[in-house]
N, C-alpha and C positions, 0 to 999 in steps of 0.2 A: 380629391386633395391628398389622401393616404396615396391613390398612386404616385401623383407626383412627388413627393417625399420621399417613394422608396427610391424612386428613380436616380432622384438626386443624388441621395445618398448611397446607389450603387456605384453612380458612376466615380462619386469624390474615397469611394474606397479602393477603386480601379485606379484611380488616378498616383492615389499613395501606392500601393504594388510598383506601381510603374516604374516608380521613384527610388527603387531602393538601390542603393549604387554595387556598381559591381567589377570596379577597378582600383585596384590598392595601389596606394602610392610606393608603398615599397615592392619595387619590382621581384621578391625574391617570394613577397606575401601573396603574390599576385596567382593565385592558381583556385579551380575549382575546390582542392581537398581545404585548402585553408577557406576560402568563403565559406562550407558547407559546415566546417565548425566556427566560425564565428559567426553566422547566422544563427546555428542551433544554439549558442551560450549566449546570445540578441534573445533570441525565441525562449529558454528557458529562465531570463533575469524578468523577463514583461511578458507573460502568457497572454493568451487571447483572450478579451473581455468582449460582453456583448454591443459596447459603443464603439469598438474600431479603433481603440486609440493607442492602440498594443502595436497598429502601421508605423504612428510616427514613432513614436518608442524605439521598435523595431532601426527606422531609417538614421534617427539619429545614437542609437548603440555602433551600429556598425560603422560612421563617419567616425565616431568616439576611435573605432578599432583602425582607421587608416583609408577606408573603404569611401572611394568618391564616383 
């Protein structure tokens, strides 16, 4: 039973990774150096906790920022 739980829950935190968007609507925002700071200020507003829940966090900070 614990394995299938982990499984589960590997795969629904893959899932969320997956998800994180990585095209800004504003064409000008639109470049690696800008994702990599508004990931890290996503990443430093919601740290990683041990339930996973720092992904969604994560996916919707950066929609917040333009990011789809």
């Amino acid at each position: 039973m614990k394995l299938i739980f982990s499984l589960l829950f590997s795969t629904l935190v893959l899932v969320a990774c997956a998800k994180i968007p990585t095209q800004n609507l504003d064409a000008t925002k639109n470049n690696a150096k800008t994702f990599n700071q508004d990931i890290a200020d996503c990443q430093l507003a919601y740290p990683e906790q041990n339930s996973d829940v720092h992904y969604k966090q994560w996916i919707s900070c950066m929609e917040l920022k333009g990011w789809r």
